[in-house]
C-alpha positions as CSV (number, residue, x, y, z in Angstrom):
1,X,-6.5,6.4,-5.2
2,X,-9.8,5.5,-4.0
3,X,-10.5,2.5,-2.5
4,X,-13.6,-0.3,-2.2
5,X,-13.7,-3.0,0.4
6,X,-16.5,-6.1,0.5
7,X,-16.8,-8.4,3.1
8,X,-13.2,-8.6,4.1
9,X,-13.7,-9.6,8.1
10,X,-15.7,-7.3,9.9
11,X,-16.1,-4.9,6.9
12,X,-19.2,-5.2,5.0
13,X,-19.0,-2.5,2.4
14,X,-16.4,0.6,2.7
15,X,-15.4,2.8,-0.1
16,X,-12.0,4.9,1.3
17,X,-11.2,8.1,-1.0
18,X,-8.2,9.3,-0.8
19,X,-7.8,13.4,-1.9
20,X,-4.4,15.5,-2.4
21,X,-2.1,15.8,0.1
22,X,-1.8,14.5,3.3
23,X,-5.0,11.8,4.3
24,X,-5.4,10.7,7.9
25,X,-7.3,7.6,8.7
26,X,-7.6,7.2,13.0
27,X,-10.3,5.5,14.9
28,X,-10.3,3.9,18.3
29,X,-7.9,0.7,18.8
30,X,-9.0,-2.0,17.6
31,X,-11.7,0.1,15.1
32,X,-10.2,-2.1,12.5
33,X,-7.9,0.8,10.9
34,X,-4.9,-2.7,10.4
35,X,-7.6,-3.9,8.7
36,X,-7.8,-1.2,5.8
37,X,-3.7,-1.8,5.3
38,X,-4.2,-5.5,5.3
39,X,-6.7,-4.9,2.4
40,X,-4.6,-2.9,0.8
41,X,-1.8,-5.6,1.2
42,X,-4.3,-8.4,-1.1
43,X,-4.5,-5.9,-3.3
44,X,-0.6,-5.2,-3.7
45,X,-0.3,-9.3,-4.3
46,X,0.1,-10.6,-0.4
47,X,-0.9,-14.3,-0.1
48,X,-4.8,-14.5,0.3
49,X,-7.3,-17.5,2.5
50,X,-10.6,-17.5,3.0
51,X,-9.9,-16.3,6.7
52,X,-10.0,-13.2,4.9
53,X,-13.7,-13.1,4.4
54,X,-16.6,-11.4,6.5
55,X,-18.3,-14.4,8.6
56,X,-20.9,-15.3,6.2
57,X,-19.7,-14.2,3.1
58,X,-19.3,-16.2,-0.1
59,X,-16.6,-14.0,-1.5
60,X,-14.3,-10.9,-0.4
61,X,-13.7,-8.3,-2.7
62,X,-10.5,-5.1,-2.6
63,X,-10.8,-2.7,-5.4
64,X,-8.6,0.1,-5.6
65,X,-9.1,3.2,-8.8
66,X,-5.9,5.5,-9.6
67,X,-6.2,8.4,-11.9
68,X,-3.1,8.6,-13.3
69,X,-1.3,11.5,-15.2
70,X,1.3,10.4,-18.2
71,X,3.9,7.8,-17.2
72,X,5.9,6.7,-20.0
73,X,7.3,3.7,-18.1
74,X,4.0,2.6,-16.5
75,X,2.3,3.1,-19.8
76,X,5.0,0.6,-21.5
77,X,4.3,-1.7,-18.8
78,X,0.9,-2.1,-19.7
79,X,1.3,-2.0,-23.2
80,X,3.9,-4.9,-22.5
81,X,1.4,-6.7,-21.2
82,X,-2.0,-5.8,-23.1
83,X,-3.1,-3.6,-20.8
84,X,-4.9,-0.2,-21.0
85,X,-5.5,2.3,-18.6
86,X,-9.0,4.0,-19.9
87,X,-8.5,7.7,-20.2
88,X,-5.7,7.6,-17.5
89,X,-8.3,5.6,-15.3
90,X,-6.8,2.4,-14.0
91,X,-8.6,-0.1,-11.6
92,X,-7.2,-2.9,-9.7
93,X,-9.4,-5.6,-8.3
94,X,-9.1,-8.8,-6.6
95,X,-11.4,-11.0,-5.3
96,X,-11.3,-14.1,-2.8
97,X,-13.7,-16.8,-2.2
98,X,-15.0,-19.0,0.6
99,X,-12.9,-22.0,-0.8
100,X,-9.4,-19.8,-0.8
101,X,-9.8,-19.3,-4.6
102,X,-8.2,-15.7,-5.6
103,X,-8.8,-13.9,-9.0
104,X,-8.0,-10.8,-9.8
105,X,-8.3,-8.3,-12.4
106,X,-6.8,-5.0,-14.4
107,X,-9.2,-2.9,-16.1
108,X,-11.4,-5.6,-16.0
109,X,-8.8,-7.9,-17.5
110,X,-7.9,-11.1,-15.8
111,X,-4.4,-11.5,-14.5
112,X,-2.3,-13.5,-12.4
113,X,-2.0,-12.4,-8.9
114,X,2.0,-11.8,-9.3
115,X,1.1,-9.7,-12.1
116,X,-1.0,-7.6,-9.8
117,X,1.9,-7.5,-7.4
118,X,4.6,-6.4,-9.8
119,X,1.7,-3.5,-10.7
120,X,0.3,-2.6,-7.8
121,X,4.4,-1.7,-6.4
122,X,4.9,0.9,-8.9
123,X,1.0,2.5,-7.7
124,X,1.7,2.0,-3.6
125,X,4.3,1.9,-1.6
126,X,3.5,0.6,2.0
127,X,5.6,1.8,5.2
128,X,4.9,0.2,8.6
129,X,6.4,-0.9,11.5
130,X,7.4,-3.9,10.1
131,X,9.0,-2.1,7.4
132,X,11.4,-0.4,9.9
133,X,12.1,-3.6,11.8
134,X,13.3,-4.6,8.0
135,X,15.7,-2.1,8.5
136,X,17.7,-3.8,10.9
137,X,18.6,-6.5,7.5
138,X,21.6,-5.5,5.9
139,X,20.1,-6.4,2.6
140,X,17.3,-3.9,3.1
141,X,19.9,-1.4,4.2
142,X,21.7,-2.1,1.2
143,X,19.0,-1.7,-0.9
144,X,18.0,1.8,0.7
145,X,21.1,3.0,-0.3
146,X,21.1,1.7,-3.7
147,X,17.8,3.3,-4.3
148,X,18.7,6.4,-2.9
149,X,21.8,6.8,-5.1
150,X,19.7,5.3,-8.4
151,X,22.3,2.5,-7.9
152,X,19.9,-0.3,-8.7
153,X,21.1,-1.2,-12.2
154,X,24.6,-1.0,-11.3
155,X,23.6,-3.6,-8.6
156,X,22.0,-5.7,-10.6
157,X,24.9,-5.8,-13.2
158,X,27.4,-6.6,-10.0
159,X,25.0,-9.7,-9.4
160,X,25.0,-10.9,-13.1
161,X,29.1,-10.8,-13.3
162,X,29.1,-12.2,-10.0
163,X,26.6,-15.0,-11.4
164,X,28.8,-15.3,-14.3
165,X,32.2,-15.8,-12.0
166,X,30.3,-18.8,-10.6
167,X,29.2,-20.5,-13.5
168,X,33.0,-20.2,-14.9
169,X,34.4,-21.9,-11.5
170,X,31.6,-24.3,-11.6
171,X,32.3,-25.5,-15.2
172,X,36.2,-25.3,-14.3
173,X,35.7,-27.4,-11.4
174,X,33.0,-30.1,-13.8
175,X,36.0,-30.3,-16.4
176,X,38.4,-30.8,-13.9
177,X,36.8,-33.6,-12.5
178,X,35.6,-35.0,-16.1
179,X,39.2,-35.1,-16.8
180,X,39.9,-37.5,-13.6
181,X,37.1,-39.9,-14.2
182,X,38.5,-39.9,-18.1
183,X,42.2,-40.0,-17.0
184,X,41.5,-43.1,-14.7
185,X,39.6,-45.3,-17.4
186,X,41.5,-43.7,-20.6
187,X,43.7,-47.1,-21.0
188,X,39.9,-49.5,-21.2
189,X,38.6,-46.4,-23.7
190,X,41.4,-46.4,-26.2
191,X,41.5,-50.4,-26.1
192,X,37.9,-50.1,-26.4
193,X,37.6,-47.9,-29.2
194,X,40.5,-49.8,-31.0
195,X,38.5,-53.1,-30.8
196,X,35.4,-51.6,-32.1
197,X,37.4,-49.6,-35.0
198,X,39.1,-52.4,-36.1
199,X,36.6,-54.6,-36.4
200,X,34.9,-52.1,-38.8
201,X,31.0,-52.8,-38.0
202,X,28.4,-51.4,-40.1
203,X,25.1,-51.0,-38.9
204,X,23.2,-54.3,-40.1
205,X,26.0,-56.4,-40.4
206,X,25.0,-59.1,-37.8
207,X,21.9,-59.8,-40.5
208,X,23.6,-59.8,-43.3
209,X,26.2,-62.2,-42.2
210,X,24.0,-64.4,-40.9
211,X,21.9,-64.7,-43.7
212,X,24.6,-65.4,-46.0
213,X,26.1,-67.6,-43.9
214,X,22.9,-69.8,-43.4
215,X,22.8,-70.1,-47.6
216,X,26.7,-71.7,-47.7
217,X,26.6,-73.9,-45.1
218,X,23.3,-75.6,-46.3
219,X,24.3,-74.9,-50.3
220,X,23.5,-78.7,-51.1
221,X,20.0,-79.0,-49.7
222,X,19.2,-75.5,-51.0
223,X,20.2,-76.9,-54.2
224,X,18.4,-79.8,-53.9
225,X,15.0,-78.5,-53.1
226,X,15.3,-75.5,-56.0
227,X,16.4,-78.6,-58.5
228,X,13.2,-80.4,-57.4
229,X,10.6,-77.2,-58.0
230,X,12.2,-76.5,-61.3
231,X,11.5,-80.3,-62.5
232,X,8.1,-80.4,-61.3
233,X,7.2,-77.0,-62.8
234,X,8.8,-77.7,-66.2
235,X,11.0,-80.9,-66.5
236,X,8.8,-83.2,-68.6
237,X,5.3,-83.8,-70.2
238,X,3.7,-84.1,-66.5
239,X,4.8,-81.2,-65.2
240,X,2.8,-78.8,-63.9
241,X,4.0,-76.1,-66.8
242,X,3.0,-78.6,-69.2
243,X,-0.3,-80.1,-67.3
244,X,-1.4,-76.0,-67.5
245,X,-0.9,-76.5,-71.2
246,X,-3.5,-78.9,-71.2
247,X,-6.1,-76.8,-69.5
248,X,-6.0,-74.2,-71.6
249,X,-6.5,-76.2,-74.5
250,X,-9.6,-77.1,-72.5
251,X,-10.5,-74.1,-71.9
252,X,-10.5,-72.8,-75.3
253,X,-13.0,-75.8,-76.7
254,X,-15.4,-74.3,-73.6
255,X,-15.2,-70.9,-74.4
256,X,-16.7,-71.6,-77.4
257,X,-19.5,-73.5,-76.6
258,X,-20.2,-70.8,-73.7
259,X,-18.4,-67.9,-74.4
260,X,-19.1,-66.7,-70.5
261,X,-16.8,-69.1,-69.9
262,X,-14.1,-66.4,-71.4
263,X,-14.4,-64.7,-67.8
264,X,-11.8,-67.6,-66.6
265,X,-9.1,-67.2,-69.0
266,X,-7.7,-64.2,-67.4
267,X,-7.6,-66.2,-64.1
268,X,-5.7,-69.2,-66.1
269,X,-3.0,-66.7,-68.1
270,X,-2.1,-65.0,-64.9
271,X,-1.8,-68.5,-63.1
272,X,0.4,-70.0,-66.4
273,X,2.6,-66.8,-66.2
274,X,3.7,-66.7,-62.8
275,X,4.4,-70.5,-62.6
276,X,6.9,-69.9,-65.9
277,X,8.5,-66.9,-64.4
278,X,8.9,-69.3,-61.0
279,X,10.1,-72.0,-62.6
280,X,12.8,-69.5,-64.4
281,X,13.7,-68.0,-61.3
282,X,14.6,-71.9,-59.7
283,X,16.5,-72.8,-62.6
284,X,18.5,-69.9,-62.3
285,X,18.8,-70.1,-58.4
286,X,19.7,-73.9,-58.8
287,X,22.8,-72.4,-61.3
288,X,24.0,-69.7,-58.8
289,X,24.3,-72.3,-55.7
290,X,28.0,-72.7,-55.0
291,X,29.1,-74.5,-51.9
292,X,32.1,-71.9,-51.3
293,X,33.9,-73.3,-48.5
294,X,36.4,-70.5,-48.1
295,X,33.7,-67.9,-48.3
296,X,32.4,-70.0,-45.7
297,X,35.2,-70.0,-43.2
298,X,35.1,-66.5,-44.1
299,X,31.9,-65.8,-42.9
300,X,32.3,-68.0,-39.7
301,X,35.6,-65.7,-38.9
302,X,33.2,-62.8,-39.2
303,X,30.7,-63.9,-36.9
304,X,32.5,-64.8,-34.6
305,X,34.7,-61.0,-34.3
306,X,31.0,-59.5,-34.6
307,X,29.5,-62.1,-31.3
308,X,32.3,-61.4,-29.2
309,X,31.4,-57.5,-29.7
310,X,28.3,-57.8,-29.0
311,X,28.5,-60.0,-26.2
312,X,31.1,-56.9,-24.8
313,X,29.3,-53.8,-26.3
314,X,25.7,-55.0,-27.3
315,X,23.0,-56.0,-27.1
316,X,22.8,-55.2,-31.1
317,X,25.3,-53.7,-33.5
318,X,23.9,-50.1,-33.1
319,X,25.0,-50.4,-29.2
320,X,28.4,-51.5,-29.9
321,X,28.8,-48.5,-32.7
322,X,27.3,-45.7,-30.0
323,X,29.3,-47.5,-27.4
324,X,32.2,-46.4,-29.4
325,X,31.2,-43.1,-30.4
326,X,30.8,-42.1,-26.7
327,X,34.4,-43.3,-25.9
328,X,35.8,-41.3,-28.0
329,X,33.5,-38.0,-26.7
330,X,35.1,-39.2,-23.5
331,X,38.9,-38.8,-24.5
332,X,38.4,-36.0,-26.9
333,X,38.2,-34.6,-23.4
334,X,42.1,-35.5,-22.4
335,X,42.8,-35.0,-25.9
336,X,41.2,-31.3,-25.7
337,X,41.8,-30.9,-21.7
338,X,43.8,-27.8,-23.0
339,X,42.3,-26.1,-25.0
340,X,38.9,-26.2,-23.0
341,X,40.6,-25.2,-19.8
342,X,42.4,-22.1,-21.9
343,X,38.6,-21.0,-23.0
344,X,37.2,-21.7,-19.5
345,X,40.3,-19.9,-18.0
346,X,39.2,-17.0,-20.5
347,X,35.9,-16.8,-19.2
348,X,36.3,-16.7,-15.8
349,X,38.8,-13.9,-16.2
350,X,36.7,-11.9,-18.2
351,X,34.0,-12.6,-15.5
352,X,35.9,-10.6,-13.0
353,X,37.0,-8.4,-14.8
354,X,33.3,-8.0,-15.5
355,X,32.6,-8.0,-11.6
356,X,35.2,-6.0,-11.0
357,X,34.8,-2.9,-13.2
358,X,31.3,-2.9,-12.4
359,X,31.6,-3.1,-8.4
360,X,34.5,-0.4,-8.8
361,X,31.5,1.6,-10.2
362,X,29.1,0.9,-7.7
363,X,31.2,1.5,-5.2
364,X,31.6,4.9,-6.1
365,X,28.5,5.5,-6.6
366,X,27.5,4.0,-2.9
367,X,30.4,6.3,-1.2
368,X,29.0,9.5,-2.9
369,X,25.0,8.2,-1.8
370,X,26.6,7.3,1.7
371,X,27.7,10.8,2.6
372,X,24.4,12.7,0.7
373,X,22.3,10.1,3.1
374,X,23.7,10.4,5.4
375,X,23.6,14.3,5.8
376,X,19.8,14.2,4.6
377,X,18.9,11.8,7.7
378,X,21.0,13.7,10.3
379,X,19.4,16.6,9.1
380,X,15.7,15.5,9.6
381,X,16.5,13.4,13.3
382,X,16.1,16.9,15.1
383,X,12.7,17.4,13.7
384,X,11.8,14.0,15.2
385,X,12.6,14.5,19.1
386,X,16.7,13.4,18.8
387,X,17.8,16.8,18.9
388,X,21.9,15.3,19.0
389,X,20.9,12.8,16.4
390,X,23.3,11.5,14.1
391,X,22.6,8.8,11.2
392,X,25.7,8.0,9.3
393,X,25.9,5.3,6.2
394,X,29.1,2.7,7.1
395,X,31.1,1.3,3.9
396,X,33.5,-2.1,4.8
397,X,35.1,-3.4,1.9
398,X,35.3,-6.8,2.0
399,X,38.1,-9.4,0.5
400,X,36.7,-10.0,-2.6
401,X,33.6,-8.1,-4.8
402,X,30.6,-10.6,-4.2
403,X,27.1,-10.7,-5.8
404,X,25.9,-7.5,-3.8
405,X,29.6,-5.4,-4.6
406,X,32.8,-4.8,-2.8
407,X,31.3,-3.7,0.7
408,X,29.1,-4.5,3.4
409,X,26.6,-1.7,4.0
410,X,25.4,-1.3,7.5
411,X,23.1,2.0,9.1
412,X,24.7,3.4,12.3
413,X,22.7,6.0,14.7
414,X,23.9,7.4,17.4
415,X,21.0,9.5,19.5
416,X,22.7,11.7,22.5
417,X,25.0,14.0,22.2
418,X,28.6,12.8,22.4
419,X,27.1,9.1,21.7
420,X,29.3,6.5,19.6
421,X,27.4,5.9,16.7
422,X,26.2,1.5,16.3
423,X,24.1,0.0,14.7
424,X,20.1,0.2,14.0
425,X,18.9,-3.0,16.5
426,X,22.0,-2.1,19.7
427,X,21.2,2.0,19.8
428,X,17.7,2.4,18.7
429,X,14.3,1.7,20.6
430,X,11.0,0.5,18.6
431,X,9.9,4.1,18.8
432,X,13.2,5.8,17.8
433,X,13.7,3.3,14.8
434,X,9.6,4.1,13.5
435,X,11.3,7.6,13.4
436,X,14.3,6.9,11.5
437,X,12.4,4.9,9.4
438,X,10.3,7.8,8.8
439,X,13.4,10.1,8.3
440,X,14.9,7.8,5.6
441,X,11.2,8.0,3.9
442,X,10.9,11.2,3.7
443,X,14.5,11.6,2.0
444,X,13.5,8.6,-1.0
445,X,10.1,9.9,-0.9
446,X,11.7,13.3,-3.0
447,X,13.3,10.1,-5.6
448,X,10.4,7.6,-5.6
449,X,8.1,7.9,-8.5
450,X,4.9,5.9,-6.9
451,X,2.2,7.6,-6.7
452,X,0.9,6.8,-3.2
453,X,2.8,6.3,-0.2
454,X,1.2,4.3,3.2
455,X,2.6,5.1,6.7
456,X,1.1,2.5,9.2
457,X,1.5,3.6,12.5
458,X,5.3,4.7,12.2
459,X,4.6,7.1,14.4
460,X,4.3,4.4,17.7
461,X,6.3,5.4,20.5
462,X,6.7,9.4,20.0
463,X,4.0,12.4,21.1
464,X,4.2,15.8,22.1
465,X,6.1,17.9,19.9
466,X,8.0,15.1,18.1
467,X,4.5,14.4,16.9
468,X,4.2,17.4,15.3
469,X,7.6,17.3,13.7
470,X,6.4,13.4,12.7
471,X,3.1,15.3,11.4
472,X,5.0,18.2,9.3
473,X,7.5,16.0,7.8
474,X,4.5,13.8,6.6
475,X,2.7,17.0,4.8
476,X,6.4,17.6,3.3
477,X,6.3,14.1,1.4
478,X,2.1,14.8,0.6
479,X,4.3,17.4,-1.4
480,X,5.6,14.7,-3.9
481,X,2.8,11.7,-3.5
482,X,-0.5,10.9,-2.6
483,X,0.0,9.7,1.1
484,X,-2.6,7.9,3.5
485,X,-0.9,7.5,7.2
486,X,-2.9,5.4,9.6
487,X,-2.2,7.1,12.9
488,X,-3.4,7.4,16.2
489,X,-2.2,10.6,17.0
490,X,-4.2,14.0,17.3
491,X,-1.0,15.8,16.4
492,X,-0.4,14.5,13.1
493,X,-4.6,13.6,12.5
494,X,-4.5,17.9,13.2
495,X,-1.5,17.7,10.2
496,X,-3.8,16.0,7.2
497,X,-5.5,17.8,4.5
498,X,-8.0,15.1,4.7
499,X,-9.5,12.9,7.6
500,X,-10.9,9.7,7.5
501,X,-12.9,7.8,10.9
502,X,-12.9,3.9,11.1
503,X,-15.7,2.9,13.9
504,X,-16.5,-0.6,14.7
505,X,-20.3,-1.6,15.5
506,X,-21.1,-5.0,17.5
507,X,-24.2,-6.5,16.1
508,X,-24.7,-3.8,13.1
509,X,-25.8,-5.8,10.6
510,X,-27.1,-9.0,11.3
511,X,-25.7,-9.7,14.5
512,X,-22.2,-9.3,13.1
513,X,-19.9,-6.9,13.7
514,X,-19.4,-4.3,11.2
515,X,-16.5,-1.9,10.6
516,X,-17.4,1.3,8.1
517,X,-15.4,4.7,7.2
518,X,-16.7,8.2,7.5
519,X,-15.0,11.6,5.9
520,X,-15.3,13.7,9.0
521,X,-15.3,17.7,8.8
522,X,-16.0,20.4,10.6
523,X,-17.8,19.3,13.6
524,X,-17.4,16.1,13.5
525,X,-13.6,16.2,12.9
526,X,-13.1,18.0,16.2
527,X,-14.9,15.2,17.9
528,X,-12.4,13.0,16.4
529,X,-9.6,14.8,17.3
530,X,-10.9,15.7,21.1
531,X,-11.7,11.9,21.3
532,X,-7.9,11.3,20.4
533,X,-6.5,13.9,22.9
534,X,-8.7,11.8,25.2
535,X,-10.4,14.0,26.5
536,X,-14.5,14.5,27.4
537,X,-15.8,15.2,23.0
538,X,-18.5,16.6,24.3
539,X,-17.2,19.2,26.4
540,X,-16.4,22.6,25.3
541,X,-12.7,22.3,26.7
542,X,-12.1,19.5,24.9
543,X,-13.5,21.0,21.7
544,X,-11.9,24.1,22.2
545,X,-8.6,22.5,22.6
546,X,-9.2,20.3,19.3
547,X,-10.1,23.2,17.4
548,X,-6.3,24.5,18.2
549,X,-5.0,22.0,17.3
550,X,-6.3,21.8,14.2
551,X,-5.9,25.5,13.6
552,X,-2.1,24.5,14.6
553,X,-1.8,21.7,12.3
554,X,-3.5,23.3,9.1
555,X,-1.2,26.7,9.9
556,X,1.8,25.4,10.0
557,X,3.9,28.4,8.0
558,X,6.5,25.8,6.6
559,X,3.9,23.4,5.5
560,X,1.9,25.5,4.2
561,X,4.6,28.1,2.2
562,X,6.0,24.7,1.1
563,X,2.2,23.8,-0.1
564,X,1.6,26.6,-1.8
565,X,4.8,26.7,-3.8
566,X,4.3,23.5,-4.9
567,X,1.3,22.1,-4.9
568,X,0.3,18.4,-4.6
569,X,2.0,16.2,-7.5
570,X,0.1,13.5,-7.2
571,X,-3.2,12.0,-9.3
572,X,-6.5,12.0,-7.2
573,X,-9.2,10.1,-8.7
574,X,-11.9,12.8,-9.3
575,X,-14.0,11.3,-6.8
576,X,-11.9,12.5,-4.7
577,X,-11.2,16.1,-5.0
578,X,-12.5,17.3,-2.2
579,X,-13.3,16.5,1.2
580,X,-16.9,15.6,1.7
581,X,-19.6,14.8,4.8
582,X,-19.2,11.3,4.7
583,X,-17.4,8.5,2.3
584,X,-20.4,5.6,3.7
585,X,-21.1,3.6,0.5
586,X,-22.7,0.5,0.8
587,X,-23.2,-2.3,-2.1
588,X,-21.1,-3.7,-4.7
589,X,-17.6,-2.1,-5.5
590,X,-17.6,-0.5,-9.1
């Protein structure tokens, strides 16, 4: 991994390679070595403000370039998602403005920032001392385990069947209590639905009575007024049938005296046809009209079922018919109470049975990582200052199998020799837990397939000879990953295949102060390291007594046996395959 900073607070422009093995990053407190992590952390998706941002600056940008070898399941991921990684090159960017706007970017693609996070975990994995206060969380303890057994889809099938119990009780419990509202209004319902099916509504009957009903009851003057159009259309020679006879008569003489007059005659037919098909249409209306008084009583029977309805169910007739229909959704539930509680009954069994078979096989699987843990931990606590060290994985099974299994998981330590083992936050110090924490990361480190690994000051609270125990064990997980530990130890800065120097200048550029990164070798590396045993860097003791140290850390037999059988696993961008004078780069990230 190599990795570009711009403007993010008191960095300007820092470019951070990162080589094989194990890479160092010290400086003096407060050199801004959190800083570097913290950028790390917007890269890897953490929330992002323009606090974030050199004074000054109009935008802040993190960068970070993997060379990757062939990953079958990161290469799928990408694929997924219409992503490539350019001849195994693949760059990470994100970028935050002054207003608290944050883009970011894959291979120059744009991309949510929660698509960078679920990206950038399966590139870096950060360790820090907040990391081992998460320890202290059953949950995370739980999750340790499950990771270190390869547990996690077992886990996650637990939680599904567990999710699945849930939903069966729920929708037990919602029919249950649908059945009591039913059961307490199921007399009005079936009296309801009775009215409405006996009455027989169609959709539109209101109109259609109505409409009939206004032609009975006013059948005389109806006739009447049809009588009166009929006889004044056609009933004698001054009708208006017969009156149109006239005109075209008229017509005809005109037309032949001005034969544009022919124009109108279209006009007149059109006019004289209409009226006689009218006047038919009367005479046959005035025939029909019967003043039916049975029909009528009929009719005002009718109406008077159909307004009582929809003064009850209405406003119109299609209210009263879905009135009804949803009544008898409503009893179909007592009707089919039964039945649905059978197949609801069903489900919830096969739920736990679900639940059951799957935490039976997660359990086993957690009692077999419990003991291997366990034993891997204890193992490793001697190396790191608790000589009579003891880490041990507790099991409690609990009543019933839950979303996260049939048992609590819980870490237990016990430090001195003849100690009871408790738990993480009542036997272990800040320092002691840094350490475990280490202990436990250096076992999954061997599982974990990411390529680069952050230790943040873990090592707080331990020196002397525990430190190089803290700095050996790191080299042993360089073994497997790419790994950057900010320290500010000269035991385990000694330890790293590669050194990097964060200094902080007041006023460097522009009255600002600017933090910047240098490789440091040779020379300049044992000024580092005699500046971190605190001693005088510029006097030959202290030089002399850097220079063993390093000799010490770079010759450790085990470390370096382990090395060479081995090698480094990890991808290095090929900017950084070597160590070099100085990593200063100033300008624009790539």
């Amino acid at each position: 991994m190599e990795l570009r900073l711009r403007n993010v607070a008191v960095i300007e422009a820092v470019t951070l390679p990162l080589a094989n093995g194990l890479n160092v990053l010290t400086g003096e407190t407060g050199a801004g070595k959190s800083l570097i992590v913290g950028a790390l952390g917007l890269l890897l998706g953490e929330r992002a403000g323009a606090d974030r941002l050199r004074a000054g600056a109009d935008r802040a940008v993190v960068e970070a370039t993997f060379a990757l070898r062939r990953q079958s399941a990161l290469e799928e991921w990408l694929d997924a998602r219409g992503l490539d990684a350019d001849e195994d090159v693949l760059i990470l960017k994100r970028e935050i403005s002054a207003s608290g706007r944050s883009r970011a970017w894959i291979n120059g693609s744009p991309v949510t920032v929660s698509l960078l996070r679920e990206l950038g975990a399966q590139l870096v994995v950060v360790h820090g001392q907040h990391e081992a206060q998460a320890l202290l969380d059953a949950s995370a303890q739980r999750q340790v385990l499950d990771a270190f057994g390869g547990a996690e889809s077992d886990a996650a099938l637990v939680a599904a069947a567990h999710d699945a119990v849930l939903r069966a009780r729920r929708d037990l419990e919602t029919l249950s209590q649908e059945q009591r509202d039913v059961s307490q209004r199921a007399d009005y319902l079936r009296f309801l639905t009775r009215e409405i099916d006996a009455a027989a509504v169609t959709p539109g009957e209101e109109e259609r009575v109505d409409a009939e009903h206004r032609r009975l009851a006013h059948a005389e003057e109806l006739r009447d007024a049809v009588v009166l159009i009929d006889t004044a259309l056609q009933g004698d020679d001054a009708s208006v049938i017969s009156q149109l006879t006239a005109v075209r008569r008229a017509l005809g003489v005109a037309q032949r005296i001005d034969p544009e007059l022919e124009q109108w005659q279209a006009a007149l037919d059109g006019a004289a046809l209409a009226l006689e098909e009218l006047a038919r249409d009367a005479a046959q209306y005035a025939e029909n009209i019967d003043a039916d008084p049975e029909r009528l009583r009929e009719l005002d029977a009718r109406r008077a079922v159909l307004h009582q309805l929809l003064r009850k169910y209405g406003p119109g007739v299609d209210d009263v018919l879905r009135t009804a229909a949803e009544a008898h959704a409503e009893l179909a539930l007592v009707d089919d109470a039964s039945a649905a509680e059978s197949r609801l009954n069903a489900a919830l069994r096969d739920a736990k049975a679900a639940r059951h078979a799957g935490a039976a096989r997660l359990s086993a699987n957690r009692r077999d990582a419990a003991k291997r843990l366990s034993a891997a931990v204890t193992a490793l606590l001697p190396q790191l200052g608790m000589l009579d060290g003891r880490f041990a994985v507790q099991l409690e099974a609990l009543d019933e199998p839950g979303a996260h299994g049939a048992e609590a998981v819980r870490f237990e330590v016990a430090l001195n020799a003849g100690g009871t083992l408790g738990p993480l936050d009542r036997v272990a110090s800040g320092g002691e837990l840094s350490r475990v924490m280490l202990a436990l990361s250096t076992v999954l480190a061997r599982l974990q397939h990411v390529p680069t690994l952050v230790f943040d000051e873990i090592d707080a609270g331990v020196g002397g000879a525990v430190a190089w125990q803290v700095g050996a064990l790191m080299r042993e997980v360089a073994m497997h990953h790419q790994v950057l530990a900010i320290s500010h130890l000269a035991q385990i800065a000694a330890c790293a295949h590669h050194h990097m120097v964060v200094r902080k200048e007041a006023g460097a550029s522009g009255g600002v102060t600017t933090a910047d990164t240098a490789v440091v070798e040779g020379d300049a590396r044992i000024i580092e390291l005699a500046r971190m045993l605190g001693g005088d860097a510029d006097r030959d003791i202290s030089r002399a007594h850097a220079r063993e140290l390093l000799a010490r850390g770079q010759l450790s037999p085990d470390s370096e046996r382990r090395q060479g059988q081995g090698g480094v696993s990890t991808p290095v961008p090929t900017s950084a395959r070597a160590p070099r004078k100085t990593a200063q780069r100033r300008g624009k990230p790539g």
